[in-house]
LOROTOR-402551 format. One record per residue: x, y, z of N, C-alpha, C in turn; residue number from 1. Coordinates in steps of 0.001 Angstrom, whole numbers, plus 500000, padded with zeros to 6 digits. Example, Ala and Ser with C-alpha at 12.3 -4.5 7.8 and 13.67 -1.06 7.14 Angstrom:
BEGIN
[atom [513190, 494310, 507800], [512300, 495500, 507800], [513200, 496700, 507800], 1],
[atom [512850, 497750, 507080], [513670, 498940, 507140], [512900, 500030, 507870], 2],
***
This chain:
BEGIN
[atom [500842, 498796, 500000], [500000, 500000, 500000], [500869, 501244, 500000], 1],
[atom [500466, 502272, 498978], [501499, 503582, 498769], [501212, 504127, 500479], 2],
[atom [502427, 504672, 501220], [502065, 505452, 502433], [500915, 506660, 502005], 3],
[atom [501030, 507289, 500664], [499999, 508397, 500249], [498692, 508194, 500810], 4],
[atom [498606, 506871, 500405], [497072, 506482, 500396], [496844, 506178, 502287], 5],
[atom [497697, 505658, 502880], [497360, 505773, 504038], [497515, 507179, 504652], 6],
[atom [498201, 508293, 504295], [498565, 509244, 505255], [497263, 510397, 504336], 7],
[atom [496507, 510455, 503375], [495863, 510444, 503273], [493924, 510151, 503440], 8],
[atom [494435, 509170, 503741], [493014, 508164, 503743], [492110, 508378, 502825], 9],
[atom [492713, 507695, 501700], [492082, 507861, 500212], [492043, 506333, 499308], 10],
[atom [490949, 505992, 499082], [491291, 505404, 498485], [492190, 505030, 496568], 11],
[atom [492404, 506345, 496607], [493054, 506841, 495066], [493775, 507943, 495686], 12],
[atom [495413, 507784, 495904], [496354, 508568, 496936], [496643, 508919, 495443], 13],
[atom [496328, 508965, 494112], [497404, 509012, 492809], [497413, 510417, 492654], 14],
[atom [496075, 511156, 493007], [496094, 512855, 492303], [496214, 513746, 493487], 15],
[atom [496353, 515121, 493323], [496442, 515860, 494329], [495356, 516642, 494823], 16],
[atom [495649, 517263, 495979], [493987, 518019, 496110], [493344, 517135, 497390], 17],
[atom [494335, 516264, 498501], [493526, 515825, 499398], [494586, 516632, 500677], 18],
[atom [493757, 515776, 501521], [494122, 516600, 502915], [494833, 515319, 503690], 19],
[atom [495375, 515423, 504707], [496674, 514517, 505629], [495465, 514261, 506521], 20],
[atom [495203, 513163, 506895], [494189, 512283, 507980], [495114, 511679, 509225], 21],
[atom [496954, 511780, 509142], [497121, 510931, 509948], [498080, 511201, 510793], 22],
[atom [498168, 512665, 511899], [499378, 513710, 511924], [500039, 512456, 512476], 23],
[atom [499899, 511873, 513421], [501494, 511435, 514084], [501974, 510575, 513137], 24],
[atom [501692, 509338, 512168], [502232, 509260, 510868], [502754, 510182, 510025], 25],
[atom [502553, 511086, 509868], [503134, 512082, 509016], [504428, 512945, 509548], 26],
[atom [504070, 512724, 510796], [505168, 513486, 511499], [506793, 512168, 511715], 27],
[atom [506234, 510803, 511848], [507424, 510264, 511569], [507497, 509952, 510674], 28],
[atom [506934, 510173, 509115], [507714, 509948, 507953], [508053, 511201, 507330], 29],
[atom [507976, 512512, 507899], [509026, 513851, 508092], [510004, 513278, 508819], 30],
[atom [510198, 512984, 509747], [511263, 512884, 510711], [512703, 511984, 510030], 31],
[atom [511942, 510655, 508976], [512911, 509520, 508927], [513246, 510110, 507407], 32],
[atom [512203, 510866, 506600], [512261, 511593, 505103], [513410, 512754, 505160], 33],
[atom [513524, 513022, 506335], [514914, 514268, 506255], [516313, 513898, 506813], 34],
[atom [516085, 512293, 507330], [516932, 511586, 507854], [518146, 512879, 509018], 35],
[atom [517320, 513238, 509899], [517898, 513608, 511278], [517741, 515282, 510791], 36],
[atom [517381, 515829, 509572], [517827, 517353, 509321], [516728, 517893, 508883], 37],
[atom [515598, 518050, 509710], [514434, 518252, 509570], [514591, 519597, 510252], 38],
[atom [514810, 519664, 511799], [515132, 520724, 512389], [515999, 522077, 511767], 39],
[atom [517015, 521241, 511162], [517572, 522405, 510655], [517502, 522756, 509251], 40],
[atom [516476, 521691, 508442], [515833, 522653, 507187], [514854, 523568, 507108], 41],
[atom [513973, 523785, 508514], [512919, 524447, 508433], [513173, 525488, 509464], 42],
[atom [514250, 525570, 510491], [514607, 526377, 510644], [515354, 527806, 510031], 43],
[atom [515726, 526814, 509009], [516696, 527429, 508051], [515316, 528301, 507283], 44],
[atom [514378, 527890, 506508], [513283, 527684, 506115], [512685, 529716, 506793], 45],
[atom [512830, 528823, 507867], [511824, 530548, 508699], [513158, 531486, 509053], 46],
[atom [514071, 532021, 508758], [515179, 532807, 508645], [514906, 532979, 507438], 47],
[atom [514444, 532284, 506739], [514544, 532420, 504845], [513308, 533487, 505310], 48],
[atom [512326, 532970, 505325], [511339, 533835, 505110], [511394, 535630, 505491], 49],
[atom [511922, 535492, 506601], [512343, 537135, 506798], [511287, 537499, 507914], 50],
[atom [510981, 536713, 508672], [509719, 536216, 510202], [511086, 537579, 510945], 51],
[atom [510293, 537947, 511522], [511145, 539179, 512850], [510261, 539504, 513962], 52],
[atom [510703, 539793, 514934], [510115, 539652, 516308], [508896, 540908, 516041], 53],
[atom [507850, 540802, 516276], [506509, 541781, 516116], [506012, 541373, 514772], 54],
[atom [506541, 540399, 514253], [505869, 539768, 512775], [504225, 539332, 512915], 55],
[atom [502892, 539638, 512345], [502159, 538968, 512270], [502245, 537648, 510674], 56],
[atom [501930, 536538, 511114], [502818, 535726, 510058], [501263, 534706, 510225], 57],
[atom [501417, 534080, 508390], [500593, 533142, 508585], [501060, 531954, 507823], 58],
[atom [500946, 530643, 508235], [501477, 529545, 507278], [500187, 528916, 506948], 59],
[atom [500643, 529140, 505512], [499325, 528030, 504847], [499563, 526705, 504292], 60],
[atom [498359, 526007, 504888], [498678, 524133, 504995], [499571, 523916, 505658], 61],
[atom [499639, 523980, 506977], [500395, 524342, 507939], [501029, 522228, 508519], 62],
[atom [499953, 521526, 508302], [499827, 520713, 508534], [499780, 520138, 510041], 63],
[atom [501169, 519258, 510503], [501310, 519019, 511703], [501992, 520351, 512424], 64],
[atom [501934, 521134, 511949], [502684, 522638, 512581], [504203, 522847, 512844], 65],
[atom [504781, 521724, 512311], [506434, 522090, 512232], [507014, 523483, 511849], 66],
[atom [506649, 524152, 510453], [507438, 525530, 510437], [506330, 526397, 510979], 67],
[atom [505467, 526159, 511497], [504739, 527266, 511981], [505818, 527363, 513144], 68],
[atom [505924, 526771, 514446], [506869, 526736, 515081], [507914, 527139, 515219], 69],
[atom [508435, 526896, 514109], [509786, 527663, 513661], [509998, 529362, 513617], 70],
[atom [508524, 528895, 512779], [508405, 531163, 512432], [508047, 531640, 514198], 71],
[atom [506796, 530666, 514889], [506497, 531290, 516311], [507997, 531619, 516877], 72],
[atom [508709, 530703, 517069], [509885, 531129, 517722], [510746, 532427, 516933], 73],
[atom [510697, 532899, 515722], [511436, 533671, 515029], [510432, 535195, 515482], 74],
[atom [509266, 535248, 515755], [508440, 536442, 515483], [508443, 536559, 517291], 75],
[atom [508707, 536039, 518159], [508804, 536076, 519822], [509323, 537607, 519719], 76],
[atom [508996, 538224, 521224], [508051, 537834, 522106], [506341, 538499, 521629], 77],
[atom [507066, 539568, 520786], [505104, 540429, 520116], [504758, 539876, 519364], 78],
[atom [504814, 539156, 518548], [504763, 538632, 517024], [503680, 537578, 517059], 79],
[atom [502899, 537320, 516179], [502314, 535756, 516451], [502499, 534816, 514817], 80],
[atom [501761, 533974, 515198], [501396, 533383, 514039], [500596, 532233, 514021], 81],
[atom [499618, 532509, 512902], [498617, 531353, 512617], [498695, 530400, 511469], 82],
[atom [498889, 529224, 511870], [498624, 527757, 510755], [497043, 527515, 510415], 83],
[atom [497157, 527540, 509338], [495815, 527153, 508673], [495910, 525685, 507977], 84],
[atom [494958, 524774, 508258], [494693, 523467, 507545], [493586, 522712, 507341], 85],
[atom [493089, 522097, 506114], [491617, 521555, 506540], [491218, 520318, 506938], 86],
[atom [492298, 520403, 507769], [492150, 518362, 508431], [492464, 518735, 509846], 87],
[atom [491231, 518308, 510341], [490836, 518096, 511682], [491941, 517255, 512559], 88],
[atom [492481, 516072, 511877], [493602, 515167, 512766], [494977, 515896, 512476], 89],
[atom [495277, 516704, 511815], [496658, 517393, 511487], [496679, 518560, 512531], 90],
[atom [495618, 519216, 512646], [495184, 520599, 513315], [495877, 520284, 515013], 91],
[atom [494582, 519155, 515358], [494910, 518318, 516562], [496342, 518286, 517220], 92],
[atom [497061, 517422, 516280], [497929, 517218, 516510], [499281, 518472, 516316], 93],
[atom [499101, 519562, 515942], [499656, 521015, 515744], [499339, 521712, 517221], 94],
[atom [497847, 521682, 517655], [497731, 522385, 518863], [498138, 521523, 520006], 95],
[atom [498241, 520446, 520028], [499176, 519628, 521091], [500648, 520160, 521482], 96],
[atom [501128, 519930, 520051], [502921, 520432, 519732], [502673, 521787, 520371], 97],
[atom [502113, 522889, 520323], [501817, 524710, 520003], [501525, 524633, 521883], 98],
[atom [501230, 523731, 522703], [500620, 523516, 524119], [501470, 524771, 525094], 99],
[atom [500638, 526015, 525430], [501261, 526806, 526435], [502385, 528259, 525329], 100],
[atom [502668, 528174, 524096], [502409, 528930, 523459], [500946, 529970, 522614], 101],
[atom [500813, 531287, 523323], [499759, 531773, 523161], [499501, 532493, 521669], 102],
[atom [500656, 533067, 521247], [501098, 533664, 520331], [501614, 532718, 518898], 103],
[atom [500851, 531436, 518846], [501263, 530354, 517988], [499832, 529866, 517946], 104],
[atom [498947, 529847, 517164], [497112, 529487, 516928], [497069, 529201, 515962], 105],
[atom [496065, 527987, 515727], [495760, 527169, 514714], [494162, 527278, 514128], 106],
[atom [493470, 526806, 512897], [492290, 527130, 512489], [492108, 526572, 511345], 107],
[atom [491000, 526059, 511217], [490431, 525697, 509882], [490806, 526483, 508830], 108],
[atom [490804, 525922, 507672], [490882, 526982, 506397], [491622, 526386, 504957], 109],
[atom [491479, 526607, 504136], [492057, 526434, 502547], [492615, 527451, 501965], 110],
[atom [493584, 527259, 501457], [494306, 527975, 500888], [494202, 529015, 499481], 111],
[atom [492983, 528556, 498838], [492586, 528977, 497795], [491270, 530212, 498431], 112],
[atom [491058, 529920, 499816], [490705, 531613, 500583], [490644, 531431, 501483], 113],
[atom [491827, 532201, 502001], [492801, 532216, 503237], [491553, 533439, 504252], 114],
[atom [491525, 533168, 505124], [491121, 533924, 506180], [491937, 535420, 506367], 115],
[atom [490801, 536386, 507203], [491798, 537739, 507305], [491711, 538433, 506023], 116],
[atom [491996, 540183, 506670], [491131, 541040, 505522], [492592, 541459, 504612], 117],
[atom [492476, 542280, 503810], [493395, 542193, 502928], [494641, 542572, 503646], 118],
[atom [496196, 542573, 503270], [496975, 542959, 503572], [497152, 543059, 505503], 119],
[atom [496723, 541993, 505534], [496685, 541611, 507321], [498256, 541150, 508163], 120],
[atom [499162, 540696, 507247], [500296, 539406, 507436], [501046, 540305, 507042], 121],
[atom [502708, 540412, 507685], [503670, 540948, 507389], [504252, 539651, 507019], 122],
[atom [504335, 538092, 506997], [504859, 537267, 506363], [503884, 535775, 506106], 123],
[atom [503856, 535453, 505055], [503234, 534220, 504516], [504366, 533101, 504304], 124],
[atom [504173, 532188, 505093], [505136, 530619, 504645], [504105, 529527, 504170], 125],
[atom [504433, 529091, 503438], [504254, 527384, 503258], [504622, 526420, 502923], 126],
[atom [505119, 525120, 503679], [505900, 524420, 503006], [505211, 522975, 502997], 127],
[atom [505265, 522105, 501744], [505458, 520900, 501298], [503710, 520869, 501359], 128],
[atom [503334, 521997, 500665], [501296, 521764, 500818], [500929, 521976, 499270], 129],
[atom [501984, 522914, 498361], [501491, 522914, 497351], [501591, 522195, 496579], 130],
[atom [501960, 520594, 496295], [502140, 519692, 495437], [500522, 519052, 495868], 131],
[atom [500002, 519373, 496803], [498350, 518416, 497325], [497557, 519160, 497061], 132],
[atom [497390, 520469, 496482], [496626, 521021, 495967], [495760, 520882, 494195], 133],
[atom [494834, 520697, 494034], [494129, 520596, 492320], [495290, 521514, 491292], 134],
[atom [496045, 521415, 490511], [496517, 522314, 489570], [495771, 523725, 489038], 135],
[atom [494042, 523243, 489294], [493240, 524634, 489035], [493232, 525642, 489977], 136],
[atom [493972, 525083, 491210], [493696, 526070, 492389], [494448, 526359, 492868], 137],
[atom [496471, 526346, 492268], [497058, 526777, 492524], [497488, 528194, 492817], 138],
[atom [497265, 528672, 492144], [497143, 529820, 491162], [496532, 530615, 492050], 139],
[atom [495263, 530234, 492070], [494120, 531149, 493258], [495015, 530940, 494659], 140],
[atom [495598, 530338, 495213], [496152, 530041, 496263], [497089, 530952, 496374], 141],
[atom [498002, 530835, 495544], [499029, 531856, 495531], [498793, 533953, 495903], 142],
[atom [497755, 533942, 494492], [496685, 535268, 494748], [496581, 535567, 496088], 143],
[atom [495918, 534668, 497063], [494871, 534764, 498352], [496280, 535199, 499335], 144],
[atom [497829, 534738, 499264], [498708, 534756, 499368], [498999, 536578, 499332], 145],
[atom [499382, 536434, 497972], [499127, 537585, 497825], [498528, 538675, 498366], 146],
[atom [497207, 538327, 498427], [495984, 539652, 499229], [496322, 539733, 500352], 147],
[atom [496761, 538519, 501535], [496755, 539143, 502968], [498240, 539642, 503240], 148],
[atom [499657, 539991, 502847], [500230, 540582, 503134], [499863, 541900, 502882], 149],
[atom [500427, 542541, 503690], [501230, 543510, 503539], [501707, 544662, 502266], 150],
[atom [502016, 545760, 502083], [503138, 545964, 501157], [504111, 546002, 501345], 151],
[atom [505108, 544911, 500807], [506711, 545155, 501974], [506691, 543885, 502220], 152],
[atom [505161, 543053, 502924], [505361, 541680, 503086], [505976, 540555, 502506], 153],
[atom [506563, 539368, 502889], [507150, 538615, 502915], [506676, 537252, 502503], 154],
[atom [506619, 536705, 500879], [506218, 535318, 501092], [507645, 534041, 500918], 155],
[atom [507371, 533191, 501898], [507966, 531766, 501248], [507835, 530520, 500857], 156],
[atom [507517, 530333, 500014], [506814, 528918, 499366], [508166, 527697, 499232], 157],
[atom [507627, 526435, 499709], [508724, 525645, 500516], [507935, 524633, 499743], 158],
[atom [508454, 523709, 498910], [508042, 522129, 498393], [508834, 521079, 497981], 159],
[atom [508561, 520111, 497862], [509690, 519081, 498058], [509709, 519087, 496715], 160],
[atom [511146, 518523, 496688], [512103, 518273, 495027], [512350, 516934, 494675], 161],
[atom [512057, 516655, 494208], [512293, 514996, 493502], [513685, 515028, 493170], 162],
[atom [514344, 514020, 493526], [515605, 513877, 493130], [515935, 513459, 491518], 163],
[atom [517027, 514148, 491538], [517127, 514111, 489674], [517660, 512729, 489817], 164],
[atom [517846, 511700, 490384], [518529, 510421, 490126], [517533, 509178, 489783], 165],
[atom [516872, 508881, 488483], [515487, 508483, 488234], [515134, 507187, 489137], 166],
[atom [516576, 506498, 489422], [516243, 505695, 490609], [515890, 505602, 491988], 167],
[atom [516263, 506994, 492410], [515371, 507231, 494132], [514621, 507957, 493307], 168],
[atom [514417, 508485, 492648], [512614, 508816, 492328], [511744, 508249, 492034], 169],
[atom [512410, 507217, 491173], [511332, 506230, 490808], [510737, 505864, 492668], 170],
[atom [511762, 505330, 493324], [511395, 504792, 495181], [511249, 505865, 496027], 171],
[atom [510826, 506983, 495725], [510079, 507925, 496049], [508614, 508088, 495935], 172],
[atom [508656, 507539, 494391], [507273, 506940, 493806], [506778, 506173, 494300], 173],
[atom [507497, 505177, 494593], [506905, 503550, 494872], [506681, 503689, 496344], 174],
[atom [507074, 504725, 497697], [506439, 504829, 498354], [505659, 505983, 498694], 175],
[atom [505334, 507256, 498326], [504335, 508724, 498545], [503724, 508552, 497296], 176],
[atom [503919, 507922, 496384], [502793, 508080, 495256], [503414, 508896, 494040], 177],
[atom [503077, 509316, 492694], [503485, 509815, 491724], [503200, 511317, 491765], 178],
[atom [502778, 511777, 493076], [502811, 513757, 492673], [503470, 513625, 493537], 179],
[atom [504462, 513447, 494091], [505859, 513599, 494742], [506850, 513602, 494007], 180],
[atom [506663, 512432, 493234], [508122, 511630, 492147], [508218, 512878, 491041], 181],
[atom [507226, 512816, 490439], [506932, 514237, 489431], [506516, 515932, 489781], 182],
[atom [506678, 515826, 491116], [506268, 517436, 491381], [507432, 518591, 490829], 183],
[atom [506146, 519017, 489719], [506883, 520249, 489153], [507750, 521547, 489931], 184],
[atom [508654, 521422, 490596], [508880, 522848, 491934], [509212, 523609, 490718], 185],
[atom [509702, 523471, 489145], [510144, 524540, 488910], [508650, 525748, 488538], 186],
[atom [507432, 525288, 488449], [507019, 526091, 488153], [505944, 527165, 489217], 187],
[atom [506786, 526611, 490554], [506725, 527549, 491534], [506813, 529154, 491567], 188],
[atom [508527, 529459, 490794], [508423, 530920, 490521], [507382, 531579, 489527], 189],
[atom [507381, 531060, 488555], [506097, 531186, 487580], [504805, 531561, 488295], 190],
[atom [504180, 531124, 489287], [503217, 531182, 490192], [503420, 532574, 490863], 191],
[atom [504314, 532500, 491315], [504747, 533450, 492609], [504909, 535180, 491337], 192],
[atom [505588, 534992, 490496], [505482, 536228, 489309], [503828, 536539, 488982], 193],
[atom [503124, 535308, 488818], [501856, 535941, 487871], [501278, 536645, 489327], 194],
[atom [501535, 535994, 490414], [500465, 536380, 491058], [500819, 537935, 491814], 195],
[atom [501930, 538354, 491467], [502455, 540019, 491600], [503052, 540300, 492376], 196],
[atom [504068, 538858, 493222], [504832, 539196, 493771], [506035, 539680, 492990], 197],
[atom [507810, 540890, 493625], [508636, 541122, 492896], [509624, 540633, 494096], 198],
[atom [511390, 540914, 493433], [511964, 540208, 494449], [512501, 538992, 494290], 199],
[atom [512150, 538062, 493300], [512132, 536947, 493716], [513360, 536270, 493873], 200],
[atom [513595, 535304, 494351], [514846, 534237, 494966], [514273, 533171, 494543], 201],
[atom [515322, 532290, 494313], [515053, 530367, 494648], [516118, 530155, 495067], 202],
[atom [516365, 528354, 495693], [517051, 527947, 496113], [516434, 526153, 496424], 203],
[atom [517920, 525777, 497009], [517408, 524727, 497401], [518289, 524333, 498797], 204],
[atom [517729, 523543, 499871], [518022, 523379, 500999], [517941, 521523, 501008], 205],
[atom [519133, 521104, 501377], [519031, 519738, 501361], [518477, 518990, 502214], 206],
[atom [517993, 518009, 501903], [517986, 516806, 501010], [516883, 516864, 500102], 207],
[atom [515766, 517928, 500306], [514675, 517608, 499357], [513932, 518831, 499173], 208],
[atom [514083, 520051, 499556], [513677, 521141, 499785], [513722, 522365, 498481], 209],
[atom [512926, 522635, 497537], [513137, 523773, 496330], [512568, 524820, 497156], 210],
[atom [512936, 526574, 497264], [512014, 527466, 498185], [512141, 528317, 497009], 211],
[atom [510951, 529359, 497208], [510582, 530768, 496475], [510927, 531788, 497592], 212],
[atom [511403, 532616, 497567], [511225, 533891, 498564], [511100, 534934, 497643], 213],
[atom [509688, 535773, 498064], [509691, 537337, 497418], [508913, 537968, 498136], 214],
[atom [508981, 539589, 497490], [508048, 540727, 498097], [506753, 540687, 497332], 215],
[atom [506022, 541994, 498667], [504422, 541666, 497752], [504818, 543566, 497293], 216],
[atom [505139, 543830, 496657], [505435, 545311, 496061], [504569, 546623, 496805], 217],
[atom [504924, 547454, 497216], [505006, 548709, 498078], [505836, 548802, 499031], 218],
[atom [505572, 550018, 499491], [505943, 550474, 500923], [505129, 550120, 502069], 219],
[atom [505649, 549570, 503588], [505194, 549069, 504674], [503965, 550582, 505112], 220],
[atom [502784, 549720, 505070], [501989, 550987, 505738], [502220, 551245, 507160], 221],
***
């Protein structure tokens, strides 16, 4: 059985566009998938983003709340930040981890319309959510992205990279399913341009990590 389909709970794990049913599974096949350097890719991750203490910050598809965490600790002691996800067992298991941090809150929501009025967020992260999204609703996702920063604000879009070696991709395949093995990251910046961010950066952070970093164009009101 593909892990997709179980960490999912689908019976067709093949297309994208579902939601994670199974946080503490998911959280140890992050843990054994970054083989010990999980901590310090997503740390790395929320320094990328440009998170600073009095940051209001939001991560979308936040999942089990790993870089939300990351950014909470980067935006301390005024700063907050909210994870958005639409799976009830991922959420769960985020406000467990988040326990006695006040300034770190979690909430229902989709990414294709993000909560909060326009230009609300001095920084937007998300990592490893946009390969599970429909291809029609990327796009809009990005936009909604768009609308709640800031001018001046900060986005970073974080997704996993298939290894160019067709043989661990192919066994990349053979266990998360084929929108892992084939996830397009290059046409991440493409996304991040139409939707009017300027600025832009890429990079990559090892072992599996492609990132976008850019501005949303103006001056900080």
């Amino acid at each position: 059985m593909e892990l997709a389909r179980f960490l999912h709970g689908s019976a067709d794990a093949r297309t994208a566009g579902q939601t994670l049913t199974h946080g503490r599974a998911y959280e140890a096949f992050g843990n054994v998938l970054f083989g010990g350097r999980r901590r310090q890719v997503f740390t790395r991750l929320a320094r990328l983003s440009g998170a600073r203490p009095g940051d209001r910050a939001l991560d979308v598809g936040c999942g089990t709340g790993y870089l939300t965490l990351c950014v909470a600790d980067a935006v301390t002691p005024a700063g907050s930040v909210l994870g958005i996800d639409p799976s009830p067992d991922v959420l769960t298991h985020a406000r467990r981890r988040a326990d006695r941090r006040p300034h770190c809150t979690f909430a229902d929501g989709i990414a294709e319309n993000l909560p909060g009025p326009d230009g609300g967020y001095d920084v937007v992260v998300s990592s490893l959510m946009i390969h599970h999204l429909p291809e029609h609703v990327r796009a809009r996702s990005v936009a909604e992205m768009h609308r709640v920063l800031r001018p001046g604000g900060r986005l970073l879009l974080a997704d996993f990279r298939p290894p160019a070696n067709p043989v661990a991709r192919h066994l990349i395949g053979a266990v998360t399913g084929p929108v892992m093995e084939h996830n397009p990251v290059h046409l991440l910046e493409p996304l991040v341009r139409d939707a009017g961010f300027t600025q832009i950066e890429t990079g990559d952070l090892h072992p599996w990590i492609h990132h976008v970093r850019a501005t949303k164009p103006g001056r900080p009101e």
